[in-house]
Each structure stands twice: as C-alpha cells, then as structure tokens.
N, C-alpha and C positions, 0 to 999 in steps of 0.2 A: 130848754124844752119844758112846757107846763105841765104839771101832772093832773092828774083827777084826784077830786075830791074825796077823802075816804069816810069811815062814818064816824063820827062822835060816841064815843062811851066814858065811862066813867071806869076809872082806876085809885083804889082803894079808897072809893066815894068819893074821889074828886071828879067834877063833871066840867066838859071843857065845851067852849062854844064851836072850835073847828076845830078841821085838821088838814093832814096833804100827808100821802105816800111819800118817800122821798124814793128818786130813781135806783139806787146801788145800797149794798150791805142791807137789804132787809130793815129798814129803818121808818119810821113815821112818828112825823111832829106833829102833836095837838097841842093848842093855845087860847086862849082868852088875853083879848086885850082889851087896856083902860085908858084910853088916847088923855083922858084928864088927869090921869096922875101920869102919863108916861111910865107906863110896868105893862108886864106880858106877865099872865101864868104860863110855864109854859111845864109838858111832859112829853119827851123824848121817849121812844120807845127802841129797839132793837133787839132783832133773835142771834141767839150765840148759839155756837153747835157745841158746848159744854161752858157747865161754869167756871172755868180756867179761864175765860176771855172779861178785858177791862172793854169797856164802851167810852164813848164823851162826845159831847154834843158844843160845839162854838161858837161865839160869834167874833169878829172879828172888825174893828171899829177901823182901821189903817187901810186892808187890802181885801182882796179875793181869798186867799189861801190859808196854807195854816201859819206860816208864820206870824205873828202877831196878832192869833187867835188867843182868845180868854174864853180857854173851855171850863168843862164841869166833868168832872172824870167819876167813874162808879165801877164795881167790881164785888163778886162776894169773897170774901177770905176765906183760908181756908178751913177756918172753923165755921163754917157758912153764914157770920154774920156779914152787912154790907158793908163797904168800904164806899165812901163820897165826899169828896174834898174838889175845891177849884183850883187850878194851874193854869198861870199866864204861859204861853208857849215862848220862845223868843229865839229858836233857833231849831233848825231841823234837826237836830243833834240833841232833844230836849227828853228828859227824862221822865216827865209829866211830873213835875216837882210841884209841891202845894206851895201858893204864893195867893195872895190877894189880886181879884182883880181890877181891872181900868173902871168900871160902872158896879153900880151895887148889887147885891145878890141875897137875897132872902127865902126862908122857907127851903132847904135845899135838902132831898131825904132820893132815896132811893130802895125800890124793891127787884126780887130775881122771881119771879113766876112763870111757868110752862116755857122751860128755855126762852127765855126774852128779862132783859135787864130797861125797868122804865127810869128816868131821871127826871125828879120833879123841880123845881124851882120856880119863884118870883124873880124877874129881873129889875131894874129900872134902866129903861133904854140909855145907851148911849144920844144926847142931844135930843132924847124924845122924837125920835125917829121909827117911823113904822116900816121901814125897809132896810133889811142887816144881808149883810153877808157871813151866811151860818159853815162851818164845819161838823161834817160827824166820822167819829170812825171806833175803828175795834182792830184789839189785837191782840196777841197772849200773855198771857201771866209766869214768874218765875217765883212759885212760893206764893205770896202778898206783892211780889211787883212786876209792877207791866214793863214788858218788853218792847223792841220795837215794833212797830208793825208791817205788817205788807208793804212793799213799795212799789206794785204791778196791778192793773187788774182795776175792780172796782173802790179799792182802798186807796188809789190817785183821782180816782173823780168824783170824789164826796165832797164836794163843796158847790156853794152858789148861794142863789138869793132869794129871802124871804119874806114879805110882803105881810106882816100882820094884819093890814086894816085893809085889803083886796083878798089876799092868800090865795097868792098869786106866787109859784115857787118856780124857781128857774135852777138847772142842775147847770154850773160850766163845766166841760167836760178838759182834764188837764191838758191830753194829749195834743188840742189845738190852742193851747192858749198860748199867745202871743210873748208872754211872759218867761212859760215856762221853756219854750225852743231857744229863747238869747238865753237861761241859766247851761242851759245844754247845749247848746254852741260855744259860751262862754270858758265852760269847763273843760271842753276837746280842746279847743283853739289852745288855750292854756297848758296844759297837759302834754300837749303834745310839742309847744313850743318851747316852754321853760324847764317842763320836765322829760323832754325826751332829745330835741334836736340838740340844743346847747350841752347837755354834757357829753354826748356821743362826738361833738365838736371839737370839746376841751379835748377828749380822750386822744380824738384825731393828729391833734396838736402837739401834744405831748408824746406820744410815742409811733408816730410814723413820719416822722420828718426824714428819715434818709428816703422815702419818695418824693424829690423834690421836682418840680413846684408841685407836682398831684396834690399834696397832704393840705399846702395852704388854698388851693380852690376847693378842698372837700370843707375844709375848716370854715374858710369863708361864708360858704354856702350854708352848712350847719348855722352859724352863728345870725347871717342875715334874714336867715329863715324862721330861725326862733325870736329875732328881736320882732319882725312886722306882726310874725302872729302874734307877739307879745302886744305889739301895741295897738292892734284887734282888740286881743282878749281883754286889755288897758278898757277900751270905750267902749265894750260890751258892760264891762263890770261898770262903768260913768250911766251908763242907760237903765242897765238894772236896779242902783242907786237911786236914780231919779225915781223910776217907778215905784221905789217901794217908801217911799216917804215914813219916815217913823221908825222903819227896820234899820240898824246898824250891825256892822259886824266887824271894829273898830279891829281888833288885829289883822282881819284876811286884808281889811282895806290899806293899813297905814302897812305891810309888807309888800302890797302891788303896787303904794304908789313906791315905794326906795326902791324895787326890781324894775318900776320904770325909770327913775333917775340914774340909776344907776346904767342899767345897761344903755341909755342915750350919753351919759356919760362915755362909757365904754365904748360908745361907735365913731363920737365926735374926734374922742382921741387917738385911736386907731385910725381915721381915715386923716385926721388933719395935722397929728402934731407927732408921727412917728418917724424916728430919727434912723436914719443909716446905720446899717450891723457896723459899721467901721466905729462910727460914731463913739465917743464915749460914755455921753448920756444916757445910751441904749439901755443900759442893765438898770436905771432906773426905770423905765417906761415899762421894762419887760416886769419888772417887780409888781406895776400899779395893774400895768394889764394880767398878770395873773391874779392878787386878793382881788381886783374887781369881780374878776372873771369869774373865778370860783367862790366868793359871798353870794354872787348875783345864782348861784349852779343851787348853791345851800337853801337860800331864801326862797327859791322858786320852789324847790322840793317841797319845804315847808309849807310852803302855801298852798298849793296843790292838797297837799292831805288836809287843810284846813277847809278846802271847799269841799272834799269828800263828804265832810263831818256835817257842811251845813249845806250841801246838795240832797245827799241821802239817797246816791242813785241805786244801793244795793251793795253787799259784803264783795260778790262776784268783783265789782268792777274795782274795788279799792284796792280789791285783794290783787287783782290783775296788773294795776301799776306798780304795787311795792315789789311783786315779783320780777315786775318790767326793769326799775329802779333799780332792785338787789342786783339783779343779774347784769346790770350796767355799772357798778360799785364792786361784782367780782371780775369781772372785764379789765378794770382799770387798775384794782389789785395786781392783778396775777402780769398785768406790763409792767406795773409799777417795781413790780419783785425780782424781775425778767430783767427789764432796765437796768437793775442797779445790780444784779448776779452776773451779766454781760461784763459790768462795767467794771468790779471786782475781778474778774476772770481777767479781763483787759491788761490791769492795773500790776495781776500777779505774771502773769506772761511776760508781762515787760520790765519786770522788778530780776524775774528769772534770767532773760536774754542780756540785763546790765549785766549779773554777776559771771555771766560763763563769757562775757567778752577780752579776751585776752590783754595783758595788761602792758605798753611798748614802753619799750626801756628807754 
C-alpha cells in the first residue's frame, strides 16, 4: 500500500529533501539521497508512549523481514542521556547485540523530543541501490536493555519497501505473506508430529501392551503419523531455506535433517527387516528400535524448542508446549514407576508362595 507524502522539516537543523509516513507504530522516514556517491541521509522518526521504549529502523540486504536486517537501535537511559549503537540481527531470538554492520554507516547520533525518539544516520547503500527493504520497530526497556517486543499487532507489520530516488514506500503486511504461513505451518506440522504424536506412541508401546493387538495399531498409528508430518515439516523447513538465502540456522537444520534419517531409518527397519518374537535376533532389533526410537523422541523435543526461539510466536505458545511435554514426561514417569512397582510386587508374591510350598520327602 503506498503512503502519502508527509512534509519535510528540519530536525536539529538537519533539513531533509523528503519524506513518507510509514503505515503502523507511528513512524516516519525522511531522507535525502546522493545516487553519485550511493549514501542516503537518512532520520527515522517515532513516538513512544514513555521513554522506557528502544526504537530502530533496518534495512535489510537478504530478505523482507527482520531477520537478516542491519538495524540501528536508539533508546534514552536511564540517566536520560541517548543510547545509539547498530546491531546485525541474525536470529529471531536476537538480543539487539552491537555488532557492525553488512554496508557502511556514518554520522550516526540520536535525539528524544516531545515523546518521539528520531535516528539520524549516513548510510552507504548496499550495491548502490535506491530500493531497500526497511524494518522498524519499538519495544521496552529493562533498566538500559531492550526487551523483547510485541509479537501481535502492528509490531508484525513494520516492514516493506523503500524507494529512495521515487519514494515510493510499500508496507508488506505479515499476516499474508507467503513466507510467513510455511514458518507457521512448519512449526505445527512439527510440533505436533515430533513433539506430541511420537512420544505418546513410545508411551503406548511401552506400557499397554497387555491390550493386545489394540496397543500395537495405536502405536503404529502414533508413530506413522508423526513420521509423514515429520517429513512435511522436513520440506517445509527445505522451502523455507530456499527462500531465505543468506539466513542459516546451522543447529535447528543439521537436528532436522538426523530426526529425518533417523526416523526413515526407524521405519525401513521396522517394516522390512523385523524378526519373529521366537526368533533370537529379536532382542537385538528390539534394542536398536528403542535408542532409535527415543534419540529420535529426545531430538525432536530439542528441536521444537529451538524453533520456538527462532519463530518467536510468543511466551503463551512455548509456554503451552513445555507444559504439553511435561505432562507427557509425568505420564510416562508415573507407568514407568507403576511398571516396575507391579513388577516388584510380582517378584515378591512369588518368592513368598516358593517358601510356604511344602517340602515332599
């Protein structure tokens, strides 16, 4: 959506040749560009409803979004002087840590007047390009350090694209981006395969088998359930990858791909090379299919909370799996403890009935 042009002023006597409202968070970009040297003056403006809020304005050289944005972050401390330093972003889990960024940045200063924090800087464009995909956002402080921010609302649709030498500003709005519904189908599909069907399977397996054959089609069913969506969730995360060229996320990935080897592992030999209970090879097969079985239970957990970190859907929903998790890890406890109290009880019953058996002469 294009905005209207707002009007040019000057801010502590710097005078800028345009500007554009931006759509969401109370925000407006003015800038002057110099297509012959490839640099933008540029000042960031935005209101904060106290000075406990950081601001920061990005551009982002790789994609749309924030990840792999090279923002400029500003904030007053709280001895009221400014706080302005740049941070490359590199993961939705990112702390706005000061680091250097991808393209040069000069002149870079910041003031707080009438509730509103402006951000000044010289950039020199990435490839001397007069069209960037910018971020901006705002969120709260703890002390001198920013928090996370919002992750609802107009704090998911601050970003888009900005046209120096037309200014010409485009807002993408997240909620339809094409991008963001595979990270979040991505994440369910996952979630709910690796981290919810497959262990409630194992669980199955392990302590209801005197309903027989019930236990091994619930089992089955759990486990073929969580591999497909597993290897959904597999080519979702291959597609996401693609799209995001330059982003890595070198642990979540090299975990997905060993819970895909693994668990196609785990299916080929299950259905092709498992041997007869008579058999006596059995107890090895049963050996490999259980560390499979449960590394592949472990890894997936792991990884799940590793996309939480760099999804960023909100506390609610993380908070809501570990709960989902615990309470499936005290489920399996409390048979596991059952199991083996049965079993003990068993053991002593019949240690009891050997000694009271009369002894024939």
């Amino acid at each position: 959506m294009s905005q209207q042009a707002c009007t040019p002023h000057s801010f502590n006597q710097k005078t800028f040749d345009a500007c554009q409202s931006l759509q969401v968070l109370n925000s407006t970009i003015h800038w002057s560009y110099y297509p012959s040297k490839g640099t933008v003056d540029v000042a960031f403006s935005q209101a904060v409803v106290s000075d406990s809020r950081w601001v920061a304005w990005a551009i982002n050289p790789t994609s749309t979004g924030m990840v792999g944005s090279q923002a400029i972050v500003a904030f007053r401390r709280t001895d009221g002087t400014m706080n302005i330093y740049s941070s490359p972003i590199k993961s939705y889990a990112t702390r706005l840590e000061q680091g250097n960024l991808s393209f040069p940045l000069f002149d870079v200063s910041a003031i707080y007047e009438n509730n509103q924090i402006v951000i000044f800087a010289t950039i020199g464009l990435p490839n001397n390009v007069s069209v960037v995909n910018h971020v901006w956002q705002q969120g709260p402080l703890s002390g001198n350090t920013p928090q996370m921010h919002s992750v609802s609302g107009p704090n998911v649709q601050s970003f888009g694209t900005l046209d120096f030498l037309s200014g010409k500003v485009e807002t993408i709005r997240r909620a339809t981006s094409s991008v963001f519904k595979v990270k979040i189908s991505h994440g369910i599909i996952n979630t709910v395969s690796w981290g919810i069907l497959m262990p409630v399977g194992a669980i199955v397996a392990r302590h209801f088998k005197a309903s027989d054959p019930a236990w091994f089609h619930v089992h089955r069913a759990c486990q073929m359930l969580g591999y497909f969506g597993g290897v959904a969730g597999f080519a979702t995360g291959v597609w996401l990858g693609h799209k995001s060229s330059g982003i890595e996320y070198k642990g979540h990935r090299c975990i997905g791909i060993t819970l895909m080897a693994l668990a196609t592992l785990q299916v080929l030999v299950a259905l092709c090379l498992r041997p007869k209970k008579t058999d006596k090879r059995r107890v090895f097969w049963n050996w490999f299919h259980y560390l499979v079985g449960y590394g592949t239970i472990v890894l997936g957990v792991v990884n799940i909370l590793k996309g939480f970190d760099i999804l960023q859907p909100g506390k609610f929903w993380k908070i809501s799996y570990l709960i989902t998790i615990i309470v499936i890890g005290c489920v399996a406890v409390i048979l596991e403890a059952w199991k083996w109290l049965s079993l003990w009880k068993s053991k002593t019953a019949q240690a009891a009935e050997e000694k009271t058996e009369p002894i024939e002469v």
